[in-house]
N, C-alpha and C positions, 0 to 999 in steps of 0.2 A: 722413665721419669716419674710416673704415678699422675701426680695432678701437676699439670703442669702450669707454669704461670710467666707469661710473654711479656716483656720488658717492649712496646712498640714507638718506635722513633720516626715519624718523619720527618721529609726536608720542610723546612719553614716555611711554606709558599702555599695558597688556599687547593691549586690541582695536584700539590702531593700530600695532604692530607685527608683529601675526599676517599682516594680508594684507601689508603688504610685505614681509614675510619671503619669506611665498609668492609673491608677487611677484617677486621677487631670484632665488628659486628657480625659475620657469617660465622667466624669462628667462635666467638660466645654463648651463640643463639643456636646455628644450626649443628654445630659442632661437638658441640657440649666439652669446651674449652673449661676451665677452673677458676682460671683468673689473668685479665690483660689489666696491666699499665699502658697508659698511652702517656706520651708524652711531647707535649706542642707548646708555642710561644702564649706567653701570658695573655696577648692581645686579642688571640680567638677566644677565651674562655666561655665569655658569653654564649656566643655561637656552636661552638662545641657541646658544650652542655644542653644546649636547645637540642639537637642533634638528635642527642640520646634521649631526650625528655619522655619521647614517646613511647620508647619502649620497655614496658615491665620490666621488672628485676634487673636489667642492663646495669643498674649501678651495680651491682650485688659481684658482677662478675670483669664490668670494666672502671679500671681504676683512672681516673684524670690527674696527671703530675705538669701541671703548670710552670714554665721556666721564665723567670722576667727578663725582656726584651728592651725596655724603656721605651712602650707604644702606649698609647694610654689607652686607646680602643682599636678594633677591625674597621671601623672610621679612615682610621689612619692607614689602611692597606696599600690603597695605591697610590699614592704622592712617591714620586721617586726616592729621595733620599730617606723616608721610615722604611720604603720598601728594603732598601737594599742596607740599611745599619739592620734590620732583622733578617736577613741572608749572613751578615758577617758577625751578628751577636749569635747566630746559629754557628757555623762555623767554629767560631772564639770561646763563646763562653758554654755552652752548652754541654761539652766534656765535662768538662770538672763537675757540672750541677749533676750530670748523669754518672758520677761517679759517685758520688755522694748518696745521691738516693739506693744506687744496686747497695750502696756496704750498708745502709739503715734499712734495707729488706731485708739484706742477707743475713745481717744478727738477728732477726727474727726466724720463725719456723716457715714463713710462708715466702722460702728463696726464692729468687727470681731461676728458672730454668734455662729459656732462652730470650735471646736478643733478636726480637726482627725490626731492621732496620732499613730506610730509603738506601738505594743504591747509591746516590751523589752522596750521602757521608759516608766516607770509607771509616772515619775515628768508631764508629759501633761496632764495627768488625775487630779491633784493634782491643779494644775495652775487652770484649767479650773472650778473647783468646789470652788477656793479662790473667781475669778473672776467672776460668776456665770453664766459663759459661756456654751452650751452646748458640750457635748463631746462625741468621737466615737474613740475607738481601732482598730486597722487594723494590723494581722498577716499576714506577707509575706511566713512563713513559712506553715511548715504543720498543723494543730485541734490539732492533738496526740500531739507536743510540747507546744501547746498550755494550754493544760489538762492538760500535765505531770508537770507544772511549779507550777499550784494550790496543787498539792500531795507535794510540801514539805515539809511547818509542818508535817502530816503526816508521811511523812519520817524520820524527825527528830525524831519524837515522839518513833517511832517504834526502833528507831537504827541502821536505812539504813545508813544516814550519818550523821555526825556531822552540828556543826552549822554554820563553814566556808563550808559546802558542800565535805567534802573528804569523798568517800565512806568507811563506817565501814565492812556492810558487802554485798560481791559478790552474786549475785542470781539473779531470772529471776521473775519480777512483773505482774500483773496481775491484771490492775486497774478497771477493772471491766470484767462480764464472757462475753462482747461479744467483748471488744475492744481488740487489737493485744497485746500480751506479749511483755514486753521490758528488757534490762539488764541494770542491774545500772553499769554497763562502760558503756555504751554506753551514757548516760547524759551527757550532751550538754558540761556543767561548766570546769570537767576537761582537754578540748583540749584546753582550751584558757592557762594550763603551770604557768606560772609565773603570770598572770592577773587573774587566778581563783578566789583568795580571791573578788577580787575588782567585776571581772562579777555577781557571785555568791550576795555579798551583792548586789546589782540593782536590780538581778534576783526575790531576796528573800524577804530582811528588804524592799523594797524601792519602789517594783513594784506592786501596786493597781488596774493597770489598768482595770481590766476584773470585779472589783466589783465596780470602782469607775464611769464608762463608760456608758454610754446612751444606746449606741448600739456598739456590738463587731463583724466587720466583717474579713473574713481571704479569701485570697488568695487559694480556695480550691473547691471539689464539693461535695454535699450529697452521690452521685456515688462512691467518692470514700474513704470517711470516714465517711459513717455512723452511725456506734459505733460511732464514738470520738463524734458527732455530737448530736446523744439521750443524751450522758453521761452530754452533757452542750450543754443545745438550747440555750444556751445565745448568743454561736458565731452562727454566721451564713454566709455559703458559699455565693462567690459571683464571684469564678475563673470558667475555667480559664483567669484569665487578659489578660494575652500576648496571649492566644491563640482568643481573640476578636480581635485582627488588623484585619482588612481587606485588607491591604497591608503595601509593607514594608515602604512608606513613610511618613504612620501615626505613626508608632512605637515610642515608646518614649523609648526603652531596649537599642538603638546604643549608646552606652555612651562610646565607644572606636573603635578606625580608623578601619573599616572593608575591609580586602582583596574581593575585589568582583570577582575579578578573577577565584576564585575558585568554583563558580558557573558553569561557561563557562568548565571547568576542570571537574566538573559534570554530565555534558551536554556528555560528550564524555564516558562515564562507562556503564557499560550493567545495566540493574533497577536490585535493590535487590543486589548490591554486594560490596557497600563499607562499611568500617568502616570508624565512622565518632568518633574523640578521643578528646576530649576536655574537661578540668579541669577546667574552670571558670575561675573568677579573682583573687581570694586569695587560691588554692591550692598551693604547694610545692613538688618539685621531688629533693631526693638526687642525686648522682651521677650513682647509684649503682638502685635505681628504674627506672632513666631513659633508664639505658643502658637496662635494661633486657626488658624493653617495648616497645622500640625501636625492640630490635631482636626477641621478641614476633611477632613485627607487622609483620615483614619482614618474621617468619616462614610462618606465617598464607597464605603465597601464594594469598593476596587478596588487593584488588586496598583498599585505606584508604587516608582518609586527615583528618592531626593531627593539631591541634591546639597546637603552644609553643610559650607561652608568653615569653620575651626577659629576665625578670624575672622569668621563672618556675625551672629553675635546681638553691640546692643551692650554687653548685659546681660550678667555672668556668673553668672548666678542659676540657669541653665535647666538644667545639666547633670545635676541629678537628676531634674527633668520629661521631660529624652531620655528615660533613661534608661527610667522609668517607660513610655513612649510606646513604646520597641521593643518592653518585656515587652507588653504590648497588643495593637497588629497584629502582633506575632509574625514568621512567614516571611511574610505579606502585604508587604511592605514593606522596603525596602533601602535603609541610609542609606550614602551613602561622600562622602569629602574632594573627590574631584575624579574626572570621571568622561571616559573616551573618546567625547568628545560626539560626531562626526561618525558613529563605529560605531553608538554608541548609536539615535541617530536614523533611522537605515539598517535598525534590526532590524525581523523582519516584528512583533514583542510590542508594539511601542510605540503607544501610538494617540491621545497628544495632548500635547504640550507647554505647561507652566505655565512662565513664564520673566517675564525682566526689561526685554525687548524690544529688546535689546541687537541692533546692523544686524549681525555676524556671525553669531550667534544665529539672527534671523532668516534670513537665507542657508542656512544649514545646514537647518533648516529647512522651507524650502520647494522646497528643493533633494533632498528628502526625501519629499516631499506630507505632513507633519505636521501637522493642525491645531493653532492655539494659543491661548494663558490667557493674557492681556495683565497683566501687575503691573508698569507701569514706574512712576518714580519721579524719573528722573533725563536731563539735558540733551536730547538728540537721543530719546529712545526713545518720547515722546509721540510725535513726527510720525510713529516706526514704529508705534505701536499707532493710529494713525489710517491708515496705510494700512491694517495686518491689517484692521480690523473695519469700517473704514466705505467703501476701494477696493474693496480685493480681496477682499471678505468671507469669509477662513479662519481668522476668529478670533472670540472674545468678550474685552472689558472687565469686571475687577469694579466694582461700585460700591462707594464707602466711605461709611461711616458718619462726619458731622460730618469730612469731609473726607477721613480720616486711615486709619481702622482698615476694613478688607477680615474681614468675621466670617466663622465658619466655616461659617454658615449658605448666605453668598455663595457662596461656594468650593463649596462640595456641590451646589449647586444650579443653578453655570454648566460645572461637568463634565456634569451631566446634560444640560444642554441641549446643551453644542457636543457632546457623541458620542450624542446621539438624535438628531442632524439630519445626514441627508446633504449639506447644503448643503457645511458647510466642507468633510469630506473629500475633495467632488469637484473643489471647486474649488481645494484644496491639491495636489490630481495636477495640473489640469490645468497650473496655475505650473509645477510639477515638470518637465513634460512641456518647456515653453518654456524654460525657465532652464538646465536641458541641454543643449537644440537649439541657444539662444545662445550657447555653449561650442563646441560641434561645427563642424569644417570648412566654412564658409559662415553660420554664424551670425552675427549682429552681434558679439558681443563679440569673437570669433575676428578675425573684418575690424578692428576698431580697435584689437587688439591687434598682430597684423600688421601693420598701416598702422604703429603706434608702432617696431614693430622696424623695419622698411623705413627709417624717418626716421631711427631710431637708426645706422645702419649707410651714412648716404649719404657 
């Protein structure tokens, strides 16, 4: 190809644009890549461009193609219905704009070479084999969701679910004898509610990607999905991403104003004792989940900095019960808007993470040796709160009550157990240990990352 120059797409959502970011960015920087296009919804702009702000010549080699969404800002990210008209103006409109832009490069001398694009749009793969461009899939997510999306003929065939994807019948699969058992609730389609139909056909009629692709790499390690990994050597690990920074000024994940303060607040905790409680960007707490995790935390007699987006309750009722809740635990306790997760996680204070089980999240992580509080709730984060607690065992699940409500009684009570057991914390090093190594000069993800640049540049 000579100098190559990568047309890069993510899925429109803030956790599938973080690793390609850092993606775009390893392969610029460390790679000595040519030239990336990136290409994201008009609404990050800001934030994107912060991103890269920091790092020299970065403009010089990555290019920003902005696609209008109708968001006015990354303000608007998580109120449900902006969220999800920018999933379907992605889906919708986003083609055509990306078709437009390859034919106004490609009459130039500086053609685009290859497509690397999110695994959930299959249309990139499609473009890229019209225009006989090369092409490359990239899961942000876990292998297993990866696997599980090729089972669904199959599933159809069988009478799991129908052909809109509504589960027919409840049971526990078993997609081959060495990979993790999964339950069909737990499939990704049904949490997206009223958008199901519309995800589900993308997911299904629409999405080619992993047959129609050059090379399919995922956000992951051989360490820690093996199975999923034999079952289709076609993906291949090249994580963890975020846990390659070597500091936090090269990061390309700060895509929202971080409290740094709470570092410093850190800095003053005995090591091994705080809870560190953070949901990501698109979770959701009713009224009645926040309060009891609130007095969860506060049973638990133990220092904690909680992450609450300005958006997380969808109540607005609670702002005097905060309130009331600081005067309470007092300096025990540190709430901020948005927190420097990777530093955070890194600190020797921290000794166990409550989260949303979110696959960057997770990375970070155990990229960290962090045990963790499983509270997921939404698409892919089930099959990671089944690796934490029932693979790799560095974690616990809450139970809810009548399906739904996680009390505070739960919370108090499975802090006490994951940090009275050495089980997880050892077993959260020893991941650590591996998921590093896989990183390092001769590691697996190194070799298939390597192998991808060597292809990129024949």
């Amino acid at each position: 190809m000579g100098n190559p120059h990568l047309l890069v797409i993510p899925f429109p959502a803030h956790g599938h644009i973080t690793p390609l970011l850092e993606l775009s960015q390893c392969l610029a920087l460390k790679h000595g890549i040519f030239k990336i296009t990136f290409v994201y919804p008009e609404h990050y702009h800001q934030v994107v461009t912060h991103a890269l702000a920091t790092e020299e010549g970065i403009t010089n080699r990555i290019r920003l193609f902005s696609v209008a969404d109708g968001l006015k800002s990354s303000s608007q990210e998580n109120t449900s219905d902006h969220l999800w008209k920018m999933i379907d103006d992605g889906f919708v409109s986003m083609p055509e704009k990306v078709k437009e832009l390859i034919e106004q490069v490609n009459a130039t001398d500086d053609k685009i070479t290859c497509i690397l694009a999110d695994q959930i749009l299959g249309w990139p793969m499609e473009i890229a084999k019209e225009k006989g461009i090369q092409g490359a899939t990239f899961s942000a997510t876990a292998a297993l969701w990866f696997v599980v999306r090729s089972y669904i003929p199959m599933f159809i065939n069988d009478g799991i679910i129908d052909n809109d994807g509504n589960i027919i019948k409840e049971q526990m699969l078993m997609l081959s004898p060495s990979m993790p058992t999964i339950h069909t609730s737990h499939f990704a389609w049904p949490s997206f509610g009223k958008w199901q139909k519309l995800i589900f056909e993308y997911v299904y009629t629409k999405n080619k990607s992993l047959q129609l692709a050059d090379w399919a790499l995922c956000n992951s390690t051989y360490e820690l999905e093996h199975a999923t990994f034999d079952t289709e050597p076609k993906i291949r690990p090249i994580g963890p991403l975020l846990a390659s920074n070597s500091s936090r000024e090269n990061s390309s994940g700060n895509l929202r104003s971080e409290d740094l303060a709470c570092l410093k607040w850190l800095d003053q905790q005995p090591p091994q004792s705080v809870i560190y409680v953070a949901f990501g960007t698109t979770a959701f707490l009713d009224g009645s989940e926040f309060q009891e995790l609130a007095v969860g935390l506060e049973l638990t007699n133990r220092p904690f900095l909680w992450v609450v987006r300005s958006d997380i309750i969808t109540s607005n009722a609670n702002g005097a019960y905060l309130q009331g809740f600081k005067d309470r635990v007092g300096s025990r306790g540190l709430i901020v808007s948005w927190a420097p997760q990777q530093d955070v996680l890194q600190h020797d204070s921290i000794a166990c993470f409550l989260f949303h089980c979110g696959w960057n999240s997770t990375l970070e992580a155990l990229s960290n040796g962090v045990p963790l509080l499983c509270w997921s709730d939404f698409a892919d984060q089930f099959f990671n709160e089944n690796y934490i607690c029932n693979v790799w065992e560095v974690g616990l699940r809450f139970n809810q009550v009548d399906g739904k409500l996680i009390t505070r009684e739960e919370i108090k009570n499975k802090v006490e157990e994951l940090l009275s057991s050495e089980k997880y914390k050892a077993n959260a090093l020893d991941l650590k240990k591996k998921l590093r190594n896989s990183i390092k000069e001769g590691g697996c993800s190194y070799n298939n990352l390597r192998s991808f640049v060597e292809w990129l540049k024949i």
